[in-house]
Biopython code that builds the backbone (N, CA, C, O; Angstrom):
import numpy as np
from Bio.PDB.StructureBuilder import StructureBuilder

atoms = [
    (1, "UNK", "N", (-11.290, 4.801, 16.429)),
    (1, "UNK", "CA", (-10.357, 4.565, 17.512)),
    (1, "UNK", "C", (-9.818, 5.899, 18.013)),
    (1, "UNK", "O", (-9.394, 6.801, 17.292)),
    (2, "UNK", "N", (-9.905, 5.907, 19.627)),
    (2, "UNK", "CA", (-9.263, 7.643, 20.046)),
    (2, "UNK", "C", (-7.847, 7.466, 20.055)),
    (2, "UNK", "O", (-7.436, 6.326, 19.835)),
    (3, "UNK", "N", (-7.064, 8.337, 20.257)),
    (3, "UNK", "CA", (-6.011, 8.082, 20.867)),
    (3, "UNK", "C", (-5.805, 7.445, 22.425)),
    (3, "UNK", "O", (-6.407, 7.965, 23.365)),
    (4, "UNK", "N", (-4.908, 6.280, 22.631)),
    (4, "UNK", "CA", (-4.842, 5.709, 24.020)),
    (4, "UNK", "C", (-4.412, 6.660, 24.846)),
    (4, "UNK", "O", (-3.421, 7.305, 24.503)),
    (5, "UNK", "N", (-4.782, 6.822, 25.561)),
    (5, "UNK", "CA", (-4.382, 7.708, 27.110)),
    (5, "UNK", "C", (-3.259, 7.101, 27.649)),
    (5, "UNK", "O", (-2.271, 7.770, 27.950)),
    (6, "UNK", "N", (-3.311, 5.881, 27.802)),
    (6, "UNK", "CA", (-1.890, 4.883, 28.081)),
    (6, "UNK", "C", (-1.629, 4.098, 27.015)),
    (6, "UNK", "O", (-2.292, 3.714, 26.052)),
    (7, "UNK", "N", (-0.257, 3.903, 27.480)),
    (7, "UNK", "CA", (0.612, 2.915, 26.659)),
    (7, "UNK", "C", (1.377, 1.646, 27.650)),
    (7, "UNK", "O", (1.076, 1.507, 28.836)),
    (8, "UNK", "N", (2.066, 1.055, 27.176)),
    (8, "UNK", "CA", (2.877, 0.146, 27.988)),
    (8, "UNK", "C", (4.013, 0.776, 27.689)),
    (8, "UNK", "O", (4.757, 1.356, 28.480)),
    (9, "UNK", "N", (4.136, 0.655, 26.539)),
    (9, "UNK", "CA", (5.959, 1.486, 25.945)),
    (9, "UNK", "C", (5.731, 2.341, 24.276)),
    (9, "UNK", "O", (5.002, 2.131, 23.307)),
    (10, "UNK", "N", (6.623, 3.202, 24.563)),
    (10, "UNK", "CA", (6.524, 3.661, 22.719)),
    (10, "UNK", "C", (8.381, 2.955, 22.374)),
    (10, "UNK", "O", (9.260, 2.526, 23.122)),
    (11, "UNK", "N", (8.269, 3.173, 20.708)),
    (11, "UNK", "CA", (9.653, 3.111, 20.309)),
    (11, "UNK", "C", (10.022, 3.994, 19.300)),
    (11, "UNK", "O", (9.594, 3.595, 18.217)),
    (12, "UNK", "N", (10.626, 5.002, 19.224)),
    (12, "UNK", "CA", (10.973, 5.689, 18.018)),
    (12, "UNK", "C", (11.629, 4.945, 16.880)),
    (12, "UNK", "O", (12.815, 4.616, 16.874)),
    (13, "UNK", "N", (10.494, 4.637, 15.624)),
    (13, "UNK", "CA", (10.766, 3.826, 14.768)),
    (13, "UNK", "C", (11.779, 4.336, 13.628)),
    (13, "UNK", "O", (12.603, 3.711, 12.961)),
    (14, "UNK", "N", (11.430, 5.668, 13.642)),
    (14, "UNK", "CA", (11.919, 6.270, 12.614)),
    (14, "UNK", "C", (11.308, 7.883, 11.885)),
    (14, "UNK", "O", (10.116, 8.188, 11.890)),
    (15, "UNK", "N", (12.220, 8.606, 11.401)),
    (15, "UNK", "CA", (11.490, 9.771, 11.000)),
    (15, "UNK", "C", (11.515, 9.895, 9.778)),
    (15, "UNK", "O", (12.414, 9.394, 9.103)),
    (16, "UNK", "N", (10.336, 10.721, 9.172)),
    (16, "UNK", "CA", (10.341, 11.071, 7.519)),
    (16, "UNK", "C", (12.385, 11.163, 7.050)),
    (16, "UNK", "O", (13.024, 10.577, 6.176)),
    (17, "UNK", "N", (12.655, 11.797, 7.724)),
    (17, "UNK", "CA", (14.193, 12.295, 7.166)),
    (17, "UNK", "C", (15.164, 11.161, 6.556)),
    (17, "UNK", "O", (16.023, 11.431, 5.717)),
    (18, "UNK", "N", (14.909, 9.671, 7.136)),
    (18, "UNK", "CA", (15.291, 8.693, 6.649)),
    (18, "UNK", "C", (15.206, 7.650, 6.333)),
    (18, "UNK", "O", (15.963, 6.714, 6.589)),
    (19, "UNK", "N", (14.067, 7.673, 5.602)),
    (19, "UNK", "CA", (13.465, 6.724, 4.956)),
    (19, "UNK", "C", (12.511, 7.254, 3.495)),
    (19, "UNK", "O", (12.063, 8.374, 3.251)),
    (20, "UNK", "N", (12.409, 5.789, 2.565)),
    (20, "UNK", "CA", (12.213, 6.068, 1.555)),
    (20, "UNK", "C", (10.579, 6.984, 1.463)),
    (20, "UNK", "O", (9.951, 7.084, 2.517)),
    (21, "UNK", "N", (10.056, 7.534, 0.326)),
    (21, "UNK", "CA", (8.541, 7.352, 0.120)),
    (21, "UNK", "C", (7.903, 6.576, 0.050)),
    (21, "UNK", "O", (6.734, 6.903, 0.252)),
    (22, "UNK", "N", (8.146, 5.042, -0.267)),
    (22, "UNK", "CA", (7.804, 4.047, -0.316)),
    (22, "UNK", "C", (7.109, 3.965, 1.423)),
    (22, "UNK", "O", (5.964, 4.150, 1.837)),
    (23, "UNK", "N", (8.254, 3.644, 2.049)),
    (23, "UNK", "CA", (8.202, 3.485, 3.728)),
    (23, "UNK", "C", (7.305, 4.589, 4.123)),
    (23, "UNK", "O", (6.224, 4.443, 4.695)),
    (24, "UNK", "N", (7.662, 5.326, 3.889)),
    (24, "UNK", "CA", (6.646, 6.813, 4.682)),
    (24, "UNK", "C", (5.198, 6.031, 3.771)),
    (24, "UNK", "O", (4.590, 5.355, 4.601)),
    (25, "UNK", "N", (4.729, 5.967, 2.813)),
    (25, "UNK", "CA", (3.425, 5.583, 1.974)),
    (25, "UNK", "C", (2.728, 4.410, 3.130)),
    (25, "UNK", "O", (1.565, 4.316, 3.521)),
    (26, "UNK", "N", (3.907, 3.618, 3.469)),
    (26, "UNK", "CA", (3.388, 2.238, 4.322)),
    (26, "UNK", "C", (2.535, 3.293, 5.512)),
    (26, "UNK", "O", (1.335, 3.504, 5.688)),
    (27, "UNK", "N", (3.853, 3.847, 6.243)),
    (27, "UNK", "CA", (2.976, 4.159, 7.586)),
    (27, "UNK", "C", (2.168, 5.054, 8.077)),
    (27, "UNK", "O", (1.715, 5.336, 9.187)),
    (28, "UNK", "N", (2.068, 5.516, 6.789)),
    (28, "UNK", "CA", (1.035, 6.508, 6.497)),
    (28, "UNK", "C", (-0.590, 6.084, 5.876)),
    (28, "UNK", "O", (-1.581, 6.814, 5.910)),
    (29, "UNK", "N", (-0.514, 4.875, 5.394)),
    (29, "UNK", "CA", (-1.685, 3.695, 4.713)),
    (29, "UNK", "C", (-2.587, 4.299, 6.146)),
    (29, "UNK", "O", (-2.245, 4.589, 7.292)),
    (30, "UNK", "N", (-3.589, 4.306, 5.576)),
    (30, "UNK", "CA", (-4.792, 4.224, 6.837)),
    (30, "UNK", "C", (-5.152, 4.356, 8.196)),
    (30, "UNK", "O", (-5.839, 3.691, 8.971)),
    (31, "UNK", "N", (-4.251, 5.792, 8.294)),
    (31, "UNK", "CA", (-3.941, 6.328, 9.248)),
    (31, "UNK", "C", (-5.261, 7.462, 9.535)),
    (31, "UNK", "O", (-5.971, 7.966, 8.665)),
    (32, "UNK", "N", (-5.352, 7.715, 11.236)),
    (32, "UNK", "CA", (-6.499, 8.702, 11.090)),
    (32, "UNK", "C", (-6.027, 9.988, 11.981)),
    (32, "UNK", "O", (-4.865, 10.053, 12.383)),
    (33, "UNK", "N", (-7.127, 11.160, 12.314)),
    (33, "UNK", "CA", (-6.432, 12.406, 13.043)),
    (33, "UNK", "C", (-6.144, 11.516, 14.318)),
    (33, "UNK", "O", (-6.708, 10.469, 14.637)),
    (34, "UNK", "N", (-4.868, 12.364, 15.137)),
    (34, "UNK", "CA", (-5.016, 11.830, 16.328)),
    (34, "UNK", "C", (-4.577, 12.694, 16.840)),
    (34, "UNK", "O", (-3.882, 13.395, 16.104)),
    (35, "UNK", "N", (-4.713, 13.207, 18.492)),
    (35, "UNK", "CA", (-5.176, 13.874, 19.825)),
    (35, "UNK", "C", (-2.822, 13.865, 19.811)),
    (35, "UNK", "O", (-2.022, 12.998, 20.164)),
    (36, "UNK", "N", (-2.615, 15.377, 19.183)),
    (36, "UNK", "CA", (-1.398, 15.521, 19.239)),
    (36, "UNK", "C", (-0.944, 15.785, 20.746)),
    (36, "UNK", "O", (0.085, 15.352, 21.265)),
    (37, "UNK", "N", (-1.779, 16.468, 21.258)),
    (37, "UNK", "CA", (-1.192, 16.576, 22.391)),
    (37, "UNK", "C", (-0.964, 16.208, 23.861)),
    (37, "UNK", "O", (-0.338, 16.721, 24.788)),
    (38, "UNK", "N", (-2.119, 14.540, 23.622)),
    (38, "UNK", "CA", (-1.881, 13.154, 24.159)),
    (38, "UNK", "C", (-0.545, 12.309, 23.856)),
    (38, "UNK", "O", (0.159, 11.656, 24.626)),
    (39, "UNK", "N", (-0.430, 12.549, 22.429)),
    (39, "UNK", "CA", (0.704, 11.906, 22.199)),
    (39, "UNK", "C", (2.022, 12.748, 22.335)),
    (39, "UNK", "O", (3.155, 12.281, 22.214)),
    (40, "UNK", "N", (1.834, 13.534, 22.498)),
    (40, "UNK", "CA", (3.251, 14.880, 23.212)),
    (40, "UNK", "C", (3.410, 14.269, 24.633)),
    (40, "UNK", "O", (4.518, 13.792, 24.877)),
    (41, "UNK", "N", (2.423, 14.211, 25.644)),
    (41, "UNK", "CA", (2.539, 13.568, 26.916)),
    (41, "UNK", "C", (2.846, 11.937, 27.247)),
    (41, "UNK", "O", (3.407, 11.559, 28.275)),
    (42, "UNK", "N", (2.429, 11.166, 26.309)),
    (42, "UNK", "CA", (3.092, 9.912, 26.307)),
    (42, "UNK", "C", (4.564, 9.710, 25.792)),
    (42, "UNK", "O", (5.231, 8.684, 25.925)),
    (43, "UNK", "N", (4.983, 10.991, 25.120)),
    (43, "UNK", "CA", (6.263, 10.713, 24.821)),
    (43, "UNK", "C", (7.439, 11.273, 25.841)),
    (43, "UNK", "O", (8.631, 11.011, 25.998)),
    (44, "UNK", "N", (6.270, 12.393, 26.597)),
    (44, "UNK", "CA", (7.189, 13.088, 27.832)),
    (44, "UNK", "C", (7.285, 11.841, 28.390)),
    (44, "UNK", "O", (8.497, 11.624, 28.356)),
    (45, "UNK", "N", (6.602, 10.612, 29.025)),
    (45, "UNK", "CA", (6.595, 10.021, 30.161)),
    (45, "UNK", "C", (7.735, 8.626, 29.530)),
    (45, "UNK", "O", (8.343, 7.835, 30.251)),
    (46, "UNK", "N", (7.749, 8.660, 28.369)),
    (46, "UNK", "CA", (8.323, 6.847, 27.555)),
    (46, "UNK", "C", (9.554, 7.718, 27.043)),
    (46, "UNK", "O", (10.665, 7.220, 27.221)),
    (47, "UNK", "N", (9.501, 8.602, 26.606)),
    (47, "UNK", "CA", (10.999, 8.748, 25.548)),
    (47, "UNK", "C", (11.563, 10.316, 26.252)),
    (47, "UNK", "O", (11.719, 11.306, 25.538)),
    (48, "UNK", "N", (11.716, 10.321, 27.131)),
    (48, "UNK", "CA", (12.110, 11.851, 27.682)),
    (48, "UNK", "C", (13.367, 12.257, 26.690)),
    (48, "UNK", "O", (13.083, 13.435, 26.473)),
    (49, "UNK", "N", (14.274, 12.065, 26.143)),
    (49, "UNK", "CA", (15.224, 12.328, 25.133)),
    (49, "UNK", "C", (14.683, 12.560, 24.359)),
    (49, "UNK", "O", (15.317, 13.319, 23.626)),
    (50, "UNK", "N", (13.524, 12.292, 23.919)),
    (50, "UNK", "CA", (12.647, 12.627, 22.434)),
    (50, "UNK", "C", (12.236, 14.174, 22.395)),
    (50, "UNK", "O", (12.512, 15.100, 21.632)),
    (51, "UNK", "N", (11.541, 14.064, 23.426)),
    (51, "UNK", "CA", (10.835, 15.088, 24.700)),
    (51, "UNK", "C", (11.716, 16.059, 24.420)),
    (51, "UNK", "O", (11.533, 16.945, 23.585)),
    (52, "UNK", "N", (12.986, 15.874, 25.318)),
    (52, "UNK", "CA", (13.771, 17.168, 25.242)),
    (52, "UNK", "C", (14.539, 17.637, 24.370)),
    (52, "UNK", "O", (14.962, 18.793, 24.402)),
    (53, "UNK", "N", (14.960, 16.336, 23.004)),
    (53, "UNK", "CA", (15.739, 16.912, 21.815)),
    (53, "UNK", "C", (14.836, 17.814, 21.063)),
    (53, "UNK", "O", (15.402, 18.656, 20.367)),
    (54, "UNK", "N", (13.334, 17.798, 21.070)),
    (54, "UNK", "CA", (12.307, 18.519, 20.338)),
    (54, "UNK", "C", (11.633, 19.384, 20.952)),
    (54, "UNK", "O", (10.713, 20.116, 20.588)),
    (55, "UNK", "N", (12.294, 19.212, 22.165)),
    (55, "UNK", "CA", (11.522, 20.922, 23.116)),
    (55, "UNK", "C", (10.265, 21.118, 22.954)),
    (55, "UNK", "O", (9.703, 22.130, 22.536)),
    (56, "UNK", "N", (9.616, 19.665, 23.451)),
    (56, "UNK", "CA", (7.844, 20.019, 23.217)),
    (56, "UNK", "C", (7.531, 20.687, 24.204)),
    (56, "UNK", "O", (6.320, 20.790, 24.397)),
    (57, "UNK", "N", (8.404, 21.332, 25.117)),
    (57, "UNK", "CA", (7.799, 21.746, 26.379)),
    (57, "UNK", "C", (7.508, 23.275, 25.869)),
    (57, "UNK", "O", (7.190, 24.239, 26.566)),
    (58, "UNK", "N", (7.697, 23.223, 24.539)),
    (58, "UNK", "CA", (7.421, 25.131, 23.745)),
    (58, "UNK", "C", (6.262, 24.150, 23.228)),
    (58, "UNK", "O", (5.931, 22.968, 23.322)),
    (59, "UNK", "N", (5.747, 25.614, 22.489)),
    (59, "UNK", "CA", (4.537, 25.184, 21.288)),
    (59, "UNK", "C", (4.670, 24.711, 19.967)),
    (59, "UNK", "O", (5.151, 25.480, 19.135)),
    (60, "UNK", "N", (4.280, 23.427, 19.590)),
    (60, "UNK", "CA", (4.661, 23.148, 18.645)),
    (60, "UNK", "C", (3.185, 23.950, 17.212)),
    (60, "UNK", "O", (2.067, 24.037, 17.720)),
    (61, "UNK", "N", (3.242, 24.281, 16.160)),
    (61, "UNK", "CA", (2.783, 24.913, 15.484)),
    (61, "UNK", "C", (1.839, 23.745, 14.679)),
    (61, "UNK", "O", (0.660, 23.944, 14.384)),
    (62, "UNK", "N", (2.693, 22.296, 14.336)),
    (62, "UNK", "CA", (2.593, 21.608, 13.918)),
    (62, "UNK", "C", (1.816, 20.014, 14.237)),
    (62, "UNK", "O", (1.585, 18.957, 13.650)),
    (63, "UNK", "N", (1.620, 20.633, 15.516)),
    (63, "UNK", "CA", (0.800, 19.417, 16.622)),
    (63, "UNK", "C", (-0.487, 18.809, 16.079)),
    (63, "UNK", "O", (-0.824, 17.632, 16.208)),
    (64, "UNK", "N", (-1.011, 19.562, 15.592)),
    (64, "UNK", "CA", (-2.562, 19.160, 14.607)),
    (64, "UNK", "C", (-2.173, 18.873, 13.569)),
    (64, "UNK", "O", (-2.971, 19.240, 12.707)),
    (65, "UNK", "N", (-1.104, 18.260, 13.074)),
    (65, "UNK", "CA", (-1.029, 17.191, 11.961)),
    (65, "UNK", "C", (-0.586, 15.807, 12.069)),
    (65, "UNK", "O", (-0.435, 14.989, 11.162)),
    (66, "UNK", "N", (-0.359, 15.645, 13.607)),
    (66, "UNK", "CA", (-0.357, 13.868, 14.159)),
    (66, "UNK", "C", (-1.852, 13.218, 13.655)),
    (66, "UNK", "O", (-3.021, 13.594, 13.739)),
    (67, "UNK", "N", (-1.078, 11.896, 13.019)),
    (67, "UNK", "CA", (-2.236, 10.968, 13.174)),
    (67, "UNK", "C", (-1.809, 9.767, 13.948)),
    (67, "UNK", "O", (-0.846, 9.748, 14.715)),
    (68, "UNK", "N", (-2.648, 8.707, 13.671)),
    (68, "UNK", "CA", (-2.147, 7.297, 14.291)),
    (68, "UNK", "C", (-3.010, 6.276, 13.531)),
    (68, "UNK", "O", (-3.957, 6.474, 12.769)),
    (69, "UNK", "N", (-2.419, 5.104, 13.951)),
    (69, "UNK", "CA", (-3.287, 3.755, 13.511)),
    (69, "UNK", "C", (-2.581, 2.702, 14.275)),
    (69, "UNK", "O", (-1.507, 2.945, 14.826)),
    (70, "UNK", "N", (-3.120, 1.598, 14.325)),
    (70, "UNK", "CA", (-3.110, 0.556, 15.227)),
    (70, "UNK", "C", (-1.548, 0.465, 15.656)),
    (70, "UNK", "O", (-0.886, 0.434, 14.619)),
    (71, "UNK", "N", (-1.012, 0.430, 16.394)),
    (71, "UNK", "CA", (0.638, 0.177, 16.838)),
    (71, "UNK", "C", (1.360, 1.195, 15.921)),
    (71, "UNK", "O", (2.370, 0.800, 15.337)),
    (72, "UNK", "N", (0.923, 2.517, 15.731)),
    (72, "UNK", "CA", (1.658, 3.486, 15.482)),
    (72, "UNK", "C", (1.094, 5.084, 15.775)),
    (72, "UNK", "O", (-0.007, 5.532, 15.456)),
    (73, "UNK", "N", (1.956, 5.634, 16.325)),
    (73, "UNK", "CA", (1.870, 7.304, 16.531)),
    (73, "UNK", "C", (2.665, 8.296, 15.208)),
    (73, "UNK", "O", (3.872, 8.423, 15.001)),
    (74, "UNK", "N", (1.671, 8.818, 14.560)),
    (74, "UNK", "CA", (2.848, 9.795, 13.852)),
    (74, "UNK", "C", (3.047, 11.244, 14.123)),
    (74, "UNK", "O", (2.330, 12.078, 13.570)),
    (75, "UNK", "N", (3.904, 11.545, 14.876)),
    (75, "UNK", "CA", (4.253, 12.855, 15.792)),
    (75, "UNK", "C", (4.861, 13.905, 14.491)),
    (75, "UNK", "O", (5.712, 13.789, 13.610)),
    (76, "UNK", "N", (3.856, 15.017, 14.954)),
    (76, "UNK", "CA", (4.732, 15.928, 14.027)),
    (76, "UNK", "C", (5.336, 16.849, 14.503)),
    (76, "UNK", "O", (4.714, 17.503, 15.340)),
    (77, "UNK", "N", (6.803, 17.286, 14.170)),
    (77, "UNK", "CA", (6.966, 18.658, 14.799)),
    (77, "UNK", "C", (8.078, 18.915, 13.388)),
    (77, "UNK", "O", (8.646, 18.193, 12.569)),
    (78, "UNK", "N", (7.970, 20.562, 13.716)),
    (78, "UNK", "CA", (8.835, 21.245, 12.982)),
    (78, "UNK", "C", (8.534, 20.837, 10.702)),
    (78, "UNK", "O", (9.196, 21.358, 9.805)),
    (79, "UNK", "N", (7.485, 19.912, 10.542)),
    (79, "UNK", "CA", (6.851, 19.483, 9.259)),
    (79, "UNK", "C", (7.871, 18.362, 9.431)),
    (79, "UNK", "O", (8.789, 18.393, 8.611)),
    (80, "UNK", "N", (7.898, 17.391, 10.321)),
    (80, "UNK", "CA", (8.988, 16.045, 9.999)),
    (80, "UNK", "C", (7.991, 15.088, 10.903)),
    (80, "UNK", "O", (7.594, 15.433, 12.016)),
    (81, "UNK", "N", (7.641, 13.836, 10.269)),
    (81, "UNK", "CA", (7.201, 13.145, 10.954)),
    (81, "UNK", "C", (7.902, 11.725, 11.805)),
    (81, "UNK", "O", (8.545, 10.714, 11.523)),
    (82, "UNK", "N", (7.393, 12.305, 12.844)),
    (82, "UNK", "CA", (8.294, 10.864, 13.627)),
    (82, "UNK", "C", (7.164, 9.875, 13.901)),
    (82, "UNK", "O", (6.108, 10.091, 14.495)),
    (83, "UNK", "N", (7.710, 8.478, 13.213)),
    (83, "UNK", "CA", (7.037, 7.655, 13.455)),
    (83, "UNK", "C", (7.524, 6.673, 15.250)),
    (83, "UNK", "O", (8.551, 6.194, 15.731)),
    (84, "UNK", "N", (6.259, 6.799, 15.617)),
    (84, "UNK", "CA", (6.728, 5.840, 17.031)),
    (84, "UNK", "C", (5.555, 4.998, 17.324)),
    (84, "UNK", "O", (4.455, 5.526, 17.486)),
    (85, "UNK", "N", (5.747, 3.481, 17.418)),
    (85, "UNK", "CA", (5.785, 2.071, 17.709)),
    (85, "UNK", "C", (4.832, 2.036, 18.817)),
    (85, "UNK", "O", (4.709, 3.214, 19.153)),
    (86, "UNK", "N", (4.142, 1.356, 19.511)),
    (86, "UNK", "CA", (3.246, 1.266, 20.620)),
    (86, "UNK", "C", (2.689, 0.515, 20.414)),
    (86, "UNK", "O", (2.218, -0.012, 19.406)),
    (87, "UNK", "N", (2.675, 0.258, 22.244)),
    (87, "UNK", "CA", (2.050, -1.042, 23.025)),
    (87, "UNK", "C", (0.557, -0.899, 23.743)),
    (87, "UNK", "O", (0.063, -1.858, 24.336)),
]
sb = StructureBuilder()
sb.init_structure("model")
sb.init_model(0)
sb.init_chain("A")
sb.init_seg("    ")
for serial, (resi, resn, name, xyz) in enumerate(atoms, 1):
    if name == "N":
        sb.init_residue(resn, " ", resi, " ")
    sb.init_atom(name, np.array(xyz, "f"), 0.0, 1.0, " ", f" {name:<3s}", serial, name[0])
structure = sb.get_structure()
């Protein structure tokens, strides 16, 4: 599966920072590489607050360690993963 080019909507589910290992283990289960900097642009266009609290409009260092799997994006920046939801 590539990464979608479109979405209908994302949701910021949650980030590594607050939640258990348990939870991070779930949404991390069978996850594959995914196209970080597709998912940098779907988050400019769905979550612009996301966008601009994380200043993807710099370089993130950390962009080639997003993956995804079916109804989830896992965005990395700064070594923290944000999990976000999709349609």
């Amino acid at each position: 599966m590539k990464t979608p080019k479109t979405v209908i909507n994302l949701e910021l589910e949650n980030s590594c920072e607050t939640i258990s290992i348990r939870k991070w283990n779930n949404y991390m289960e069978d996850t594959t590489k995914a196209n970080g900097a597709r998912i940098r642009n779907l988050i400019k266009n769905h979550l612009p607050d996301l966008y601009a609290s994380l200043a993807l409009n710099f370089y993130n260092p950390y962009e080639k360690n997003c993956v995804k799997k079916k109804g989830l994006f896992v965005y990395v920046h700064s070594a923290i993963e944000y999990f976000i939801k999709y349609n």
